[in-house]
N, C-alpha and C positions, 0 to 999 in steps of 0.2 A: 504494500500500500504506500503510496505518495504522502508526501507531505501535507497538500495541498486538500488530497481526501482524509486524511489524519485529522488534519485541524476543522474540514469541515464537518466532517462527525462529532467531533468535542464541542463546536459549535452549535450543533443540533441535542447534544445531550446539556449541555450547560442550560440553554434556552428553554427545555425540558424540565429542569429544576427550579432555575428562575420563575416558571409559570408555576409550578406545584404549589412553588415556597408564595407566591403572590397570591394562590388560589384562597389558600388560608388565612391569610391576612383580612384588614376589611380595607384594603389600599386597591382598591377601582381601578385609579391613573394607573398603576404598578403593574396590576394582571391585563392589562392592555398592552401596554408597553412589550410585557413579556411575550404573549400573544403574539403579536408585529412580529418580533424579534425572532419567535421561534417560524412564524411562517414565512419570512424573507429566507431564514437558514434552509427551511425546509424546498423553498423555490428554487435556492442555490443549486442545490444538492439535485434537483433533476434536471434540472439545464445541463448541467454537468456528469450525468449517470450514475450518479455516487448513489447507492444504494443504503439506507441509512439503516443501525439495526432497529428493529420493531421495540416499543415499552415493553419491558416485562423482559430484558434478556439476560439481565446485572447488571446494565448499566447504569449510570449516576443520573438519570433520569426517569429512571422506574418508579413509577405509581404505585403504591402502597404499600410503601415498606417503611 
């Protein structure tokens, strides 16, 4: 794996987080933001064929742990 798709998967798993960690909060502006953030990475990532792992694989984006 590239560099390139290295960083944008840690990009799509951080973005992952940052919405989790926003969901829980009562910070509105914040889980928008995060939101944006994860669906730009997430546009990235098929422009460019990057296959992103799915939630729930161990990554630092997984949902309910």
């Amino acid at each position: 794996m590239d560099e390139f798709t290295e960083a944008l998967i840690e990009r799509v798993r951080a973005a992952r987080a940052a919405l989790r960690a926003a969901a829980e909060s009562t910070d509105v502006l914040g889980t928008r933001g995060a939101l944006d953030e994860l669906e730009s990475a997430l546009q990235l990532a098929r422009e460019h064929g990057v296959e992103v792992p799915p939630i729930g694989d161990g990554s630092s984006g997984r949902v309910g742990s």
